[in-house]
mmCIF file of the N, C-alpha and C atoms, coordinates in Angstrom:
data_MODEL
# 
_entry.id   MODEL 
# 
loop_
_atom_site.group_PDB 
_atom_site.id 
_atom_site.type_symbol 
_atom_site.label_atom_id 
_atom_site.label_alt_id 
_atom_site.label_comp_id 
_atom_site.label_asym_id 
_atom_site.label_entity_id 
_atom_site.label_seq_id 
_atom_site.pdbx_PDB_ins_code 
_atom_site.Cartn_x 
_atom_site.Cartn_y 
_atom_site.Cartn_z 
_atom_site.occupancy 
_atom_site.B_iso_or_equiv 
_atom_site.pdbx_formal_charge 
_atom_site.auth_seq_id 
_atom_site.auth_comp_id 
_atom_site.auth_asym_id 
_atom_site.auth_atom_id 
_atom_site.pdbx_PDB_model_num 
ATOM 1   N N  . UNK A 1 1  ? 0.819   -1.200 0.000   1.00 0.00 ? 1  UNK A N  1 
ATOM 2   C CA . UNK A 1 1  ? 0.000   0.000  0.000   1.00 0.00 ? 1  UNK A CA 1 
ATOM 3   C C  . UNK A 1 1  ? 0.857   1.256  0.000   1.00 0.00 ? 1  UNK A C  1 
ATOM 4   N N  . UNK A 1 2  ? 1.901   0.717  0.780   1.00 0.00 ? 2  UNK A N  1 
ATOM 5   C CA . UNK A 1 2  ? 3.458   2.220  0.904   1.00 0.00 ? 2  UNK A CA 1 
ATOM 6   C C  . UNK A 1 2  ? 3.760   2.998  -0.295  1.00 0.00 ? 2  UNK A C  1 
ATOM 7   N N  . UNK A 1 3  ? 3.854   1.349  -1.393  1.00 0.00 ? 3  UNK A N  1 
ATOM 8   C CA . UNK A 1 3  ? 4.877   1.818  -2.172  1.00 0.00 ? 3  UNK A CA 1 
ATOM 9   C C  . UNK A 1 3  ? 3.659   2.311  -3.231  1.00 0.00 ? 3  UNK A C  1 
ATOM 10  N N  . UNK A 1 4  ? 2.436   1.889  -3.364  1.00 0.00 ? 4  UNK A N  1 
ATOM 11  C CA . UNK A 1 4  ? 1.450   1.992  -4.712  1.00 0.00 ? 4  UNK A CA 1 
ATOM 12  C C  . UNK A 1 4  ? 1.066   3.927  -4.063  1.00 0.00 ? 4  UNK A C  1 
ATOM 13  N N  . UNK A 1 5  ? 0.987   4.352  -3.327  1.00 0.00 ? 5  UNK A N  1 
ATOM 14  C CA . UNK A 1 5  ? 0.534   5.733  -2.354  1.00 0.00 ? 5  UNK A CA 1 
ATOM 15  C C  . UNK A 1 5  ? 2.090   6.247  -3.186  1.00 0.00 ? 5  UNK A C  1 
ATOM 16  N N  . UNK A 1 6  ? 3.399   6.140  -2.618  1.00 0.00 ? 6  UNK A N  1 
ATOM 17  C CA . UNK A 1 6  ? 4.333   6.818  -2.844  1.00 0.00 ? 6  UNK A CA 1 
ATOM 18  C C  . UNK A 1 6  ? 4.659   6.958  -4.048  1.00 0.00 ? 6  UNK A C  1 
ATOM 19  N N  . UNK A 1 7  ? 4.725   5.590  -4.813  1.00 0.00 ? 7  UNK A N  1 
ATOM 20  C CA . UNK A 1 7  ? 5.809   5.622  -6.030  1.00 0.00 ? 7  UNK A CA 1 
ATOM 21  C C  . UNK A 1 7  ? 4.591   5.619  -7.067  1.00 0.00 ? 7  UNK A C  1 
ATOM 22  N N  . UNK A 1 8  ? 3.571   5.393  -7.320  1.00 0.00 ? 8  UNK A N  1 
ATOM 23  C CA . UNK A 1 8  ? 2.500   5.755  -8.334  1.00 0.00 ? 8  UNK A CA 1 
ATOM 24  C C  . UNK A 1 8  ? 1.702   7.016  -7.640  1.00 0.00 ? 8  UNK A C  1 
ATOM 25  N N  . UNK A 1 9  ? 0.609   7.217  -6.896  1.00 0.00 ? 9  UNK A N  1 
ATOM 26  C CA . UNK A 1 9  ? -0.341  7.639  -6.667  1.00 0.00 ? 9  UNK A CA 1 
ATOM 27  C C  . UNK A 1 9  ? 0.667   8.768  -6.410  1.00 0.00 ? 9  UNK A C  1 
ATOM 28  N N  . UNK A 1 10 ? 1.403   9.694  -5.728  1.00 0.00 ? 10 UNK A N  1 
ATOM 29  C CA . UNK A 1 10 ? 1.805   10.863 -5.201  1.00 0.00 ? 10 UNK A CA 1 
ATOM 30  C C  . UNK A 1 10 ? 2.652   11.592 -6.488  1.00 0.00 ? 10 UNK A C  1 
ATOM 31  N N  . UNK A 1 11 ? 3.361   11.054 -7.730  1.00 0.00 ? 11 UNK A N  1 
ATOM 32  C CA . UNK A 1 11 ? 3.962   11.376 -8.503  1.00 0.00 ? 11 UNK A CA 1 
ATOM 33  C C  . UNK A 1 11 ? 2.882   11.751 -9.590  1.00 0.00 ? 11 UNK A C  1 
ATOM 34  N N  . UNK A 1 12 ? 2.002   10.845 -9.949  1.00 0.00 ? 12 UNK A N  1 
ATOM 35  C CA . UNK A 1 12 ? 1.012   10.994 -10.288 1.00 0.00 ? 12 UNK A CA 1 
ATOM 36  C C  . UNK A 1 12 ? 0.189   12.296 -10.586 1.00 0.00 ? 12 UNK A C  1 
ATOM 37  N N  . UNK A 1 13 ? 0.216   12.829 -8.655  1.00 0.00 ? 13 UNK A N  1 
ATOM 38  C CA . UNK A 1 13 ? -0.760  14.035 -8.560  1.00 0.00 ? 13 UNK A CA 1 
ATOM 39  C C  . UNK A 1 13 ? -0.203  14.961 -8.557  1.00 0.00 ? 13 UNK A C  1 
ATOM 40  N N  . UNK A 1 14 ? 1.090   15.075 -8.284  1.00 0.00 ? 14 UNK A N  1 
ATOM 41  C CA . UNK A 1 14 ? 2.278   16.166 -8.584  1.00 0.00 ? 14 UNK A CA 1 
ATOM 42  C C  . UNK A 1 14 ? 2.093   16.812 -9.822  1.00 0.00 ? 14 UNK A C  1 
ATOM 43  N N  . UNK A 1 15 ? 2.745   15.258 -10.849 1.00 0.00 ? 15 UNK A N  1 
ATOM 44  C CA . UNK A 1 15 ? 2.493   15.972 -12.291 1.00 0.00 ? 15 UNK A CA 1 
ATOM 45  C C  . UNK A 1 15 ? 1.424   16.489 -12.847 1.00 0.00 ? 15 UNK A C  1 
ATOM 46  N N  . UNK A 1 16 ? 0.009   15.535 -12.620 1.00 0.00 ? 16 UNK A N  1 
ATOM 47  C CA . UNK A 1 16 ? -1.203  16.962 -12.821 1.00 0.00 ? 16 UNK A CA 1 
ATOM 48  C C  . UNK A 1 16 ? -1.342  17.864 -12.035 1.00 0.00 ? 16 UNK A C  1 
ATOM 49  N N  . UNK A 1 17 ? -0.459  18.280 -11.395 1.00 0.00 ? 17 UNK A N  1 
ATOM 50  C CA . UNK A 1 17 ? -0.814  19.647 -10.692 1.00 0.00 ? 17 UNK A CA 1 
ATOM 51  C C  . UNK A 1 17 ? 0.129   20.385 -11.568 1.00 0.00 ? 17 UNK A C  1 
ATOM 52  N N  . UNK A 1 18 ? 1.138   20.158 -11.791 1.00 0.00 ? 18 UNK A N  1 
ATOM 53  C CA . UNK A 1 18 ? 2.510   21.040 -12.677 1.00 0.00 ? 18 UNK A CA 1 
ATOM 54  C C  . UNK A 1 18 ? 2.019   20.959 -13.537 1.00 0.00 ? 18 UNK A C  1 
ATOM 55  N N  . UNK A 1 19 ? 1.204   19.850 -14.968 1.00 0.00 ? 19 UNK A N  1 
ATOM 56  C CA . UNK A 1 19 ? 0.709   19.708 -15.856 1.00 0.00 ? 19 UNK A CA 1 
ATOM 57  C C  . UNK A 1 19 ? -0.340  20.870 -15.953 1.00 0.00 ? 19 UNK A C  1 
ATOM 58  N N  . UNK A 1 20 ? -1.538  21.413 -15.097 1.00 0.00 ? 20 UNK A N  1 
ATOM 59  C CA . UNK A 1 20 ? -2.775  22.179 -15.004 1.00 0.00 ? 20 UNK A CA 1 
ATOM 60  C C  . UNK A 1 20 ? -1.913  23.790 -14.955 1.00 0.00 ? 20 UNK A C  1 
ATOM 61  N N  . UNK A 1 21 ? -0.789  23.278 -14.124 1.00 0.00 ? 21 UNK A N  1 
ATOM 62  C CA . UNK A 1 21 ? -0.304  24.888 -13.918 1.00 0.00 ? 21 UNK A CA 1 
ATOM 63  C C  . UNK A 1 21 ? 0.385   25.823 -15.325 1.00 0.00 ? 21 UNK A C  1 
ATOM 64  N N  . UNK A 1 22 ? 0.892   24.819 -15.892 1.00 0.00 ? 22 UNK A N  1 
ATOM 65  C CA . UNK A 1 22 ? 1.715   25.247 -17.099 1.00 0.00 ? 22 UNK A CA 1 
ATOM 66  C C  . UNK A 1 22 ? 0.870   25.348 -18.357 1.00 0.00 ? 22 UNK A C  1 
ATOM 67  N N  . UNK A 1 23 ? -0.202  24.582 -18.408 1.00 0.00 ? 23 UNK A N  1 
ATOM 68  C CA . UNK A 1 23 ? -1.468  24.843 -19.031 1.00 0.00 ? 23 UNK A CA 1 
ATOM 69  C C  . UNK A 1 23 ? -2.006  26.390 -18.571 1.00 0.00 ? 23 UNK A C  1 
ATOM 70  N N  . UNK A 1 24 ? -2.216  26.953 -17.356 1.00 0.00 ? 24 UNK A N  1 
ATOM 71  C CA . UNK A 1 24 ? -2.590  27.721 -17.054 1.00 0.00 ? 24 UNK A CA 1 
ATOM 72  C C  . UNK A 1 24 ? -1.770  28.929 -18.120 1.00 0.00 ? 24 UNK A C  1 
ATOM 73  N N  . UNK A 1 25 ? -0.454  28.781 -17.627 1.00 0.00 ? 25 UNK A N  1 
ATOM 74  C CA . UNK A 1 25 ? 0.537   29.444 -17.705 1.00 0.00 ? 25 UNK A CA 1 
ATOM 75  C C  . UNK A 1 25 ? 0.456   30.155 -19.439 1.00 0.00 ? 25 UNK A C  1 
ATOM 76  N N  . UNK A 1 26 ? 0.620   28.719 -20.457 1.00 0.00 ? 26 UNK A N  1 
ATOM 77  C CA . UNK A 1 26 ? 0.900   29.186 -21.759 1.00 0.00 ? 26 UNK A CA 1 
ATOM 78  C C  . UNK A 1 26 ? -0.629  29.947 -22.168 1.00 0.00 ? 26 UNK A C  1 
ATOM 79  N N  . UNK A 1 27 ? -1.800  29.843 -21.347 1.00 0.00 ? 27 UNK A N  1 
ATOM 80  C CA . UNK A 1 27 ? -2.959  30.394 -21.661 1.00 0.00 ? 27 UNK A CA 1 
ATOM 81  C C  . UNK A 1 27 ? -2.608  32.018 -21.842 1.00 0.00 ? 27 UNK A C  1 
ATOM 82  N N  . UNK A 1 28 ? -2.234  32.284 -20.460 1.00 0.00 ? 28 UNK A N  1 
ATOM 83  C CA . UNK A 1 28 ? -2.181  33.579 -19.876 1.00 0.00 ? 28 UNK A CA 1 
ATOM 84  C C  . UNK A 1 28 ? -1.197  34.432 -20.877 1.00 0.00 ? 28 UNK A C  1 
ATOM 85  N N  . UNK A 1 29 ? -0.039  33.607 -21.370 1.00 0.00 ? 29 UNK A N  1 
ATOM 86  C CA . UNK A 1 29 ? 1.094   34.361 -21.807 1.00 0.00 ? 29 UNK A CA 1 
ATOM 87  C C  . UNK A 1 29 ? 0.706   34.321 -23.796 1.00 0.00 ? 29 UNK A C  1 
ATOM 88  N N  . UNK A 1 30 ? -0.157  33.456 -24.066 1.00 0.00 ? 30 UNK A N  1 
ATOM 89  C CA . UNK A 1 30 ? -0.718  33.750 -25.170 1.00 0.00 ? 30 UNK A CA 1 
ATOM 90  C C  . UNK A 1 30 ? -2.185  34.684 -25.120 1.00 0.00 ? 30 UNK A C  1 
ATOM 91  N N  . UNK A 1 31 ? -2.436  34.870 -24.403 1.00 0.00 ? 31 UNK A N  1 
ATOM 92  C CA . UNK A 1 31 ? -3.109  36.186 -24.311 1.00 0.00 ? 31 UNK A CA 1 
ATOM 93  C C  . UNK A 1 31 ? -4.647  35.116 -24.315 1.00 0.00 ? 31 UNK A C  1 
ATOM 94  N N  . UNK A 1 32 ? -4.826  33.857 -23.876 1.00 0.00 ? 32 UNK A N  1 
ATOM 95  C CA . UNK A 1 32 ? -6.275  33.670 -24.544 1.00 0.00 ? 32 UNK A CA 1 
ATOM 96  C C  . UNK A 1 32 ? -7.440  33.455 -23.162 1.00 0.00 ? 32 UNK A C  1 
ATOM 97  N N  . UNK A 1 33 ? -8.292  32.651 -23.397 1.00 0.00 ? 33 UNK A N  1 
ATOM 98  C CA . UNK A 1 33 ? -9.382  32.996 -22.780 1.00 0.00 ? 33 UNK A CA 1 
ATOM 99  C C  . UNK A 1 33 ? -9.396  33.424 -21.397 1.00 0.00 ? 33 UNK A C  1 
ATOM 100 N N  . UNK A 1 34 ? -9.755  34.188 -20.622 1.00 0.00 ? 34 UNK A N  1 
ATOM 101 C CA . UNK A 1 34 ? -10.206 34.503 -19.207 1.00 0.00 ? 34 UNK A CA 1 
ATOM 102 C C  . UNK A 1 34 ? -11.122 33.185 -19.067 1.00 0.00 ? 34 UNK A C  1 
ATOM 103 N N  . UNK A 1 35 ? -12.328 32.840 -19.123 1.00 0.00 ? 35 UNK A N  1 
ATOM 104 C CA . UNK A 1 35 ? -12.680 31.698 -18.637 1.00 0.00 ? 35 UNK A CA 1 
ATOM 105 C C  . UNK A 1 35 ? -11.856 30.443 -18.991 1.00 0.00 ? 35 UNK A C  1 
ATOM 106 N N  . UNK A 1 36 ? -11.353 30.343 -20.005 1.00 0.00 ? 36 UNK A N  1 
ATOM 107 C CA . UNK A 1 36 ? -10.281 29.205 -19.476 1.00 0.00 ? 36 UNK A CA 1 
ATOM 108 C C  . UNK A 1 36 ? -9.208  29.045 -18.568 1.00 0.00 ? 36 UNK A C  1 
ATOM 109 N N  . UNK A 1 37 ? -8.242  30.721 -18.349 1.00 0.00 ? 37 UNK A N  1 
ATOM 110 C CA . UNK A 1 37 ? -7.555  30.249 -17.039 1.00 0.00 ? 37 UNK A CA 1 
ATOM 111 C C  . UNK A 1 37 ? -8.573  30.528 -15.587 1.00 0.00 ? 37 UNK A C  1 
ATOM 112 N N  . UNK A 1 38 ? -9.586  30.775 -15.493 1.00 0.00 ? 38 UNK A N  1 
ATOM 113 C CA . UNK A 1 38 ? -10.354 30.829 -14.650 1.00 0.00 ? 38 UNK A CA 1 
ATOM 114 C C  . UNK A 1 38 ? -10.850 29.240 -13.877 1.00 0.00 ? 38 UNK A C  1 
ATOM 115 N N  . UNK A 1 39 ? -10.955 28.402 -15.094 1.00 0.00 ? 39 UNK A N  1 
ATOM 116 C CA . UNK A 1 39 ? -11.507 27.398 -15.089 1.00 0.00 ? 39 UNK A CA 1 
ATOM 117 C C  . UNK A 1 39 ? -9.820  26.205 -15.246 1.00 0.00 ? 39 UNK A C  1 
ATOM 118 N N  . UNK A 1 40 ? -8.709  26.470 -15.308 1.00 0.00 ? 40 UNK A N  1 
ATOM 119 C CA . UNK A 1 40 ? -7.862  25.909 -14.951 1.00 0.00 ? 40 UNK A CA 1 
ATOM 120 C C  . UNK A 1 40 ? -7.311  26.459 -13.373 1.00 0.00 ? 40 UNK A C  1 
ATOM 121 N N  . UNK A 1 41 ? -7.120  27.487 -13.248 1.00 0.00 ? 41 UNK A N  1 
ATOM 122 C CA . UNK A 1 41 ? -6.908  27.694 -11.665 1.00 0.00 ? 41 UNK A CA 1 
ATOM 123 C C  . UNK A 1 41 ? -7.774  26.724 -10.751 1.00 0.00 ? 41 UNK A C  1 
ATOM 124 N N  . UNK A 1 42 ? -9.082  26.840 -11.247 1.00 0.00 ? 42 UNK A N  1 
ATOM 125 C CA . UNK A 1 42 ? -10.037 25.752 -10.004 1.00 0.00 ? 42 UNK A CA 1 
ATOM 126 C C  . UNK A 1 42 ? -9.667  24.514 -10.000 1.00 0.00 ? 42 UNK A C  1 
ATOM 127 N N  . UNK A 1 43 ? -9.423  23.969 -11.263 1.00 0.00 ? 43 UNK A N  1 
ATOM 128 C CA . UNK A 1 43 ? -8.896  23.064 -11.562 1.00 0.00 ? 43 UNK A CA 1 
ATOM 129 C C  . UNK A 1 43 ? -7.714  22.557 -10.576 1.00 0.00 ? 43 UNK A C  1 
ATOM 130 N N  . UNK A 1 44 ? -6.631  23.698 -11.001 1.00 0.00 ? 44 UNK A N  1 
ATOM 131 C CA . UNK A 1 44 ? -5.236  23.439 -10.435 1.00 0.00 ? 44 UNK A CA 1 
ATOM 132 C C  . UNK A 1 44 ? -5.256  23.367 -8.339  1.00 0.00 ? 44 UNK A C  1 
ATOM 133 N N  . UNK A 1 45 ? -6.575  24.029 -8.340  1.00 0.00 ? 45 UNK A N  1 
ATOM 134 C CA . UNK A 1 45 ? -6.711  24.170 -6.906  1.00 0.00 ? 45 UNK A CA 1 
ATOM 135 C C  . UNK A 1 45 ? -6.967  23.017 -6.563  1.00 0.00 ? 45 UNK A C  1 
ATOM 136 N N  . UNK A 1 46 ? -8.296  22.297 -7.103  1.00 0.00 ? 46 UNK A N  1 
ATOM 137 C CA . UNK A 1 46 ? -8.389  20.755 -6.771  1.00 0.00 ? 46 UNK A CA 1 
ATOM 138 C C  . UNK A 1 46 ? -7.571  19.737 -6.563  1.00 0.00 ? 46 UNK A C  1 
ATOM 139 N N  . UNK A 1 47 ? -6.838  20.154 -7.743  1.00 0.00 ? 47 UNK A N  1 
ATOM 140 C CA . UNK A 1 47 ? -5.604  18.598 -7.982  1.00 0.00 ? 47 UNK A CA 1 
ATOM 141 C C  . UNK A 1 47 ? -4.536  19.125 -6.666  1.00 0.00 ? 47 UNK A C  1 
ATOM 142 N N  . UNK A 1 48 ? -4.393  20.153 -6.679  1.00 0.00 ? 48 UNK A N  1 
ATOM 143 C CA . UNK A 1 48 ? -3.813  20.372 -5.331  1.00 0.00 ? 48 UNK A CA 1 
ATOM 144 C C  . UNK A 1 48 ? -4.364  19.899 -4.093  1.00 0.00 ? 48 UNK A C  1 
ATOM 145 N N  . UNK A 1 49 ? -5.401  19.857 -3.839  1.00 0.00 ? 49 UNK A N  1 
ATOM 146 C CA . UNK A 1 49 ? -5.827  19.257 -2.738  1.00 0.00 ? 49 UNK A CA 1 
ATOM 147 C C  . UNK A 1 49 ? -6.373  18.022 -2.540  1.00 0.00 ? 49 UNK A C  1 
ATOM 148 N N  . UNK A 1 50 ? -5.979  17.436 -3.612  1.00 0.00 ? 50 UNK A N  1 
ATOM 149 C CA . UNK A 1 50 ? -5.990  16.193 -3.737  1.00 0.00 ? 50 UNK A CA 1 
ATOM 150 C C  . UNK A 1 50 ? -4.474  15.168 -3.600  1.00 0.00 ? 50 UNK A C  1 
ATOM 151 N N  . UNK A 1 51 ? -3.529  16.347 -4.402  1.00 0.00 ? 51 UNK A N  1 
ATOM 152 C CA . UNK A 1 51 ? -2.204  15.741 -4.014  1.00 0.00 ? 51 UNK A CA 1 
ATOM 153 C C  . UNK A 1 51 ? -1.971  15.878 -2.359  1.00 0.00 ? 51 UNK A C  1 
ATOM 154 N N  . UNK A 1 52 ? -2.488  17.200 -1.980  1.00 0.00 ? 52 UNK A N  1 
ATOM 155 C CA . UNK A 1 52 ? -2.364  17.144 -0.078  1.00 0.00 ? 52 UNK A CA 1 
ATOM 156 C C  . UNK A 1 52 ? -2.711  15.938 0.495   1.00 0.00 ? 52 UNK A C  1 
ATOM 157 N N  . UNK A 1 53 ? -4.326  15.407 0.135   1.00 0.00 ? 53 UNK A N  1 
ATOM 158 C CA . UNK A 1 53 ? -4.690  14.489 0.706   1.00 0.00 ? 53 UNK A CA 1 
ATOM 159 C C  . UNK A 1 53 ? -3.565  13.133 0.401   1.00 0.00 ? 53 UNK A C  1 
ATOM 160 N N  . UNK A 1 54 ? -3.594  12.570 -0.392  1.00 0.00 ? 54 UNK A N  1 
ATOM 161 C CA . UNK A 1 54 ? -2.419  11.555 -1.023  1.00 0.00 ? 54 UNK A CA 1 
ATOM 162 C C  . UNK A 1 54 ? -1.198  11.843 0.033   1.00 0.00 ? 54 UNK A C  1 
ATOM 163 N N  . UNK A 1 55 ? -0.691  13.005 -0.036  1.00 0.00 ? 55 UNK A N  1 
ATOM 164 C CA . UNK A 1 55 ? 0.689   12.963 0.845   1.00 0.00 ? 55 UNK A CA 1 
ATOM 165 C C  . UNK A 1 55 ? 0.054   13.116 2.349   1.00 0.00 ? 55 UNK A C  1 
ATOM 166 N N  . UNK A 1 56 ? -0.525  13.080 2.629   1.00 0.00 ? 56 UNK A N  1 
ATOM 167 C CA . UNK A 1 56 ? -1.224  13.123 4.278   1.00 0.00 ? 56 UNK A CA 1 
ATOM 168 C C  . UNK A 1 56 ? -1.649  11.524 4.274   1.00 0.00 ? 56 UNK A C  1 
ATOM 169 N N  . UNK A 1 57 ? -2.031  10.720 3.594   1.00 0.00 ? 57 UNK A N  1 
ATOM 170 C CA . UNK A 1 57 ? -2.315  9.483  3.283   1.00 0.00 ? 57 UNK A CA 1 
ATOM 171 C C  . UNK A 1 57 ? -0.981  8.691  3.567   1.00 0.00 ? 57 UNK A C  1 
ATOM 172 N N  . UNK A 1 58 ? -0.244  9.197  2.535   1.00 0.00 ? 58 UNK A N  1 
ATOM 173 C CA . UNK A 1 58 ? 0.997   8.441  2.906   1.00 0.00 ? 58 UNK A CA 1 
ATOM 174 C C  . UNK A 1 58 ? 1.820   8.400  3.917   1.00 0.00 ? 58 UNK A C  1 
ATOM 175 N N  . UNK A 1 59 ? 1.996   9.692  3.969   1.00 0.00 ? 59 UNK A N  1 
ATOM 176 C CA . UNK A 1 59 ? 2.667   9.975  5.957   1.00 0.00 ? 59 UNK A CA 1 
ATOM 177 C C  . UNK A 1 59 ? 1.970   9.153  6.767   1.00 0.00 ? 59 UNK A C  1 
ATOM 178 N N  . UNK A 1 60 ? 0.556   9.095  6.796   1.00 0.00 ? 60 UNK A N  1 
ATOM 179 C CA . UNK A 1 60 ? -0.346  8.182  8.206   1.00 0.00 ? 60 UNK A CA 1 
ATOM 180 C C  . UNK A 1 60 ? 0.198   6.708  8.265   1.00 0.00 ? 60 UNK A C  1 
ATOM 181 N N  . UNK A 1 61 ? 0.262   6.710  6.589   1.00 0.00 ? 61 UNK A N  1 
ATOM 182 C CA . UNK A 1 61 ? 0.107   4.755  6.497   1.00 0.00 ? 61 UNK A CA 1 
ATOM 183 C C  . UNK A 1 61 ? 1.617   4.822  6.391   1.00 0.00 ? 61 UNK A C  1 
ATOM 184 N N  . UNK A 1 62 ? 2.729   5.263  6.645   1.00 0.00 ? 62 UNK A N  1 
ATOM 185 C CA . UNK A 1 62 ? 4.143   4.957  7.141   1.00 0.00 ? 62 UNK A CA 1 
ATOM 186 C C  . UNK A 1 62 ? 4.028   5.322  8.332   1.00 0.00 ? 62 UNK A C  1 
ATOM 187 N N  . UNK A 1 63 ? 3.232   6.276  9.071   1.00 0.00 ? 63 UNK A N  1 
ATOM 188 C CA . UNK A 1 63 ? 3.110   6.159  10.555  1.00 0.00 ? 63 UNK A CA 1 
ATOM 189 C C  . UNK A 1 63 ? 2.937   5.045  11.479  1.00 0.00 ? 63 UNK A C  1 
ATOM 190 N N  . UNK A 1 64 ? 1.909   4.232  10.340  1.00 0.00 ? 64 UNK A N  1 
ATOM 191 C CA . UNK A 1 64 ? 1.684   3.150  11.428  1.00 0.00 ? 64 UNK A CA 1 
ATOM 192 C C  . UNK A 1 64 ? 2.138   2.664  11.267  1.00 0.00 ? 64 UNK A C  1 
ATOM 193 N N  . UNK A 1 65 ? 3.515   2.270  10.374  1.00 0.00 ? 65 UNK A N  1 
ATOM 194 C CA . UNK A 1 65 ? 3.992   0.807  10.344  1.00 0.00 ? 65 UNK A CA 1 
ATOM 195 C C  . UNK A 1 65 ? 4.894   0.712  11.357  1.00 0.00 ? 65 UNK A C  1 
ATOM 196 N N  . UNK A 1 66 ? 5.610   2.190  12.036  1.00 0.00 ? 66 UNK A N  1 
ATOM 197 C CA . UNK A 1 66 ? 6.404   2.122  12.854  1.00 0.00 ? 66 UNK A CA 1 
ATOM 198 C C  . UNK A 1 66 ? 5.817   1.708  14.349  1.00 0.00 ? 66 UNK A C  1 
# 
């Protein structure tokens, strides 16, 4: 469960979070839609707090093994 949380699931949510952000990013710097980086920020907020949860997941379940 350690290693499927650490070495898949947490790398995973990292990269769609860097993935949503840089999406954000080339939006903004090509000048295009306001509701699309509007609607990627929420986005990027989610996957963020989803990668939190995952790394709070993983810390607990290496907590207990000790």
């Amino acid at each position: 469960m350690i290693l499927f949380l650490s070495k898949v699931l947490l790398p995973i949510a990292v990269a769609s979070v860097a993935a949503v952000l840089l999406m954000g990013l080339i939006n903004m710097m090509r000048g295009g839609s306001p509701n699309r980086s509007q609607h990627l920020m929420q986005m990027r907020i989610l996957l963020q707090f989803i990668a939190i949860v995952i790394t709070m997941a993983t810390i607990w379940t290496i907590g207990g093994q000790q």
